[in-house]
KEVEXKOL-702294 format. One record per residue: residue in one letter; x, y, z of N, C-alpha, C in turn. Coordinates in steps of 0.02 Angstrom, whole numbers, padded with zeros to 5 digits, always signed. Atoms other than C-alpha are relative to their C-alpha. Example, Ala and Ser with C-alpha at 12.3 -4.5 7.8 and 13.67 -1.06 7.14 Angstrom:
<nodes>
a+00045-00059+00000+00615-00225+00390+00045+00060+00000;s-00042-00059-00003+00684-00053+00357-00039+00055+00037;
</nodes>
This chain:
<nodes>
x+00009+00029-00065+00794-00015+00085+00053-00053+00014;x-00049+00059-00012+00955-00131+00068+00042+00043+00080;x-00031-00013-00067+01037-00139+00224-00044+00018+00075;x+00041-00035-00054+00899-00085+00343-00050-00077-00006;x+00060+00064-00003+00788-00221+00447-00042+00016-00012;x+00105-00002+00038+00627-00290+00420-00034+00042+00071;x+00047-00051-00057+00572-00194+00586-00005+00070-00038;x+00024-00079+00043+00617-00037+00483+00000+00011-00042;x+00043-00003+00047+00552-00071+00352-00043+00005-00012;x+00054+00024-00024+00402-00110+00408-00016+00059+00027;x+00015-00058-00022+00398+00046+00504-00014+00047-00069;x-00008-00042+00055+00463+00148+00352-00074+00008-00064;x+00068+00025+00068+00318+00059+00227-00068+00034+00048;x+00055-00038-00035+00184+00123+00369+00007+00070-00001;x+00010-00053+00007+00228+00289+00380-00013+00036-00067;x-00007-00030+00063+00248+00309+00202-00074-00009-00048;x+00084+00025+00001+00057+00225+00182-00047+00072+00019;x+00067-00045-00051-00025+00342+00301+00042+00057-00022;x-00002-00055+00037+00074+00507+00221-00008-00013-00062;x+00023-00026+00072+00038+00493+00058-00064-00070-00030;x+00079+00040-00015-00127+00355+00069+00023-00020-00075;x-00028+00039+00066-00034+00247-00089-00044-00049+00021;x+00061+00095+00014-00092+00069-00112+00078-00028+00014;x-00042+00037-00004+00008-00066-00069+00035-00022-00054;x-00028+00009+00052+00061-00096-00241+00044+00074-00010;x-00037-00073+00006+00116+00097-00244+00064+00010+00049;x-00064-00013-00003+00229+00079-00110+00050-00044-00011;x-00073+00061+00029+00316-00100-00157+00028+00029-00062;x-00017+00010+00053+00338-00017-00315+00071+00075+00022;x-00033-00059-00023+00419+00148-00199+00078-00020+00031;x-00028+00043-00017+00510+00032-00108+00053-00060-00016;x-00043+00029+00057+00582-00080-00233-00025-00092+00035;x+00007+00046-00015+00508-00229-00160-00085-00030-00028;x+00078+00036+00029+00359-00353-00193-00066+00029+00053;x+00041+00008-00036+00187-00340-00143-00029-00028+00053;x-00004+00043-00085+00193-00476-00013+00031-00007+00039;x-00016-00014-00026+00307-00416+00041-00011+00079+00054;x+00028-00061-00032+00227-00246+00081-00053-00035+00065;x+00068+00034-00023+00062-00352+00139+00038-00042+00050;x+00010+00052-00082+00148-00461+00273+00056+00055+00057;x-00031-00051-00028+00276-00302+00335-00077+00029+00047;x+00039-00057-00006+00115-00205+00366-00057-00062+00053;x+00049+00032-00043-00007-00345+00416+00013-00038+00051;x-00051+00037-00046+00105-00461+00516+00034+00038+00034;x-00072-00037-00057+00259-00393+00573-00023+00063+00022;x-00010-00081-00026+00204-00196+00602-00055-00025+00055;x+00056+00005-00068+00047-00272+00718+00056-00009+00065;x-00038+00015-00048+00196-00361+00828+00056+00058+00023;x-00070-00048-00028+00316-00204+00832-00033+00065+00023;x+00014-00075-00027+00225-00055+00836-00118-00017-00014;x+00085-00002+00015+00013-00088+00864-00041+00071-00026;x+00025-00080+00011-00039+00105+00874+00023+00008-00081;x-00043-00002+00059+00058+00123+00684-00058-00048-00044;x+00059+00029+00047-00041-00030+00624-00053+00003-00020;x+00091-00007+00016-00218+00023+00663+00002+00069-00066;x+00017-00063+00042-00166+00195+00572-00007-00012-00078;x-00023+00023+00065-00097+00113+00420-00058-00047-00020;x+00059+00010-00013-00239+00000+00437-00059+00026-00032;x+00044-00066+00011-00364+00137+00403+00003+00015-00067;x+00006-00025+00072-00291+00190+00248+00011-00053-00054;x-00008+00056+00058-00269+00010+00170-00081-00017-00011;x+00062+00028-00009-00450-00035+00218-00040+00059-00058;x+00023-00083+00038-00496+00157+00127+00001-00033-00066;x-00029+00043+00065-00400+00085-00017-00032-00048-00014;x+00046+00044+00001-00509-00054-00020-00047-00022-00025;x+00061+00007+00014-00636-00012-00015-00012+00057-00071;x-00002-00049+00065-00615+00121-00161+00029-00043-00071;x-00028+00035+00065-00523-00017-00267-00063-00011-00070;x+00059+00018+00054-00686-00053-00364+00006+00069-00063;x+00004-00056+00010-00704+00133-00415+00063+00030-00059;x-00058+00011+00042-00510+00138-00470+00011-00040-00075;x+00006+00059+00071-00535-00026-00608-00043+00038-00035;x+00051-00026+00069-00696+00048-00674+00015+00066-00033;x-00005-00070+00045-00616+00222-00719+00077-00015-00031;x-00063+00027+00039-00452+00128-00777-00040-00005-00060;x+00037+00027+00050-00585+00038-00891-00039+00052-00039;x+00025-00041+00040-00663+00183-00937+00034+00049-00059;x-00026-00065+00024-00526+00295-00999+00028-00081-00063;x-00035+00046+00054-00451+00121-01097-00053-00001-00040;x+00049+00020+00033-00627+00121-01177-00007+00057-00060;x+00010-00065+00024-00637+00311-01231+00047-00011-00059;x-00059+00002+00035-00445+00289-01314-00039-00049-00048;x+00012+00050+00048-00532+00166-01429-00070+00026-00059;x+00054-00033+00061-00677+00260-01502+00001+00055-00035;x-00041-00038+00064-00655+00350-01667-00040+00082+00006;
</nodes>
């Protein structure tokens, strides 16, 4: 993303959210950038440039979200399994 603004970036990090429904850590890591930096592209700046874009992206962070619980406890589960003989 060197060389390209934060408007399209910001764009770029939304579309790339809402096709393939990553996590915000999935695409800073796609991206090559930080997480707060994903989180104020997406929550800040993409409301002021493109609104229609934000609610979509929106949608699939809130998804994410709300599934995060679900994600830790089967992290925790499979690190638990690897440990018994």
């Amino acid at each position: 993303m060197i060389g390209s603004s934060i408007e399209e970036r910001a764009i770029s990090l939304a579309h790339y959210i809402i096709d393939s429904k990553d996590t915000v850590r999935g695409a800073a890591k796609k991206f090559g950038v930080s997480k707060s930096t994903v989180h104020k592209d997406i929550s800040q700046r993409l409301e002021r440039i493109n609104y229609g874009l934000y609610i979509e992206v929106r949608k699939v962070l809130d998804e994410n979200k709300a599934e995060r619980h679900i994600r830790g406890g089967l992290a925790t589960k499979r690190k638990y399994e690897k440990m018994k003989i």
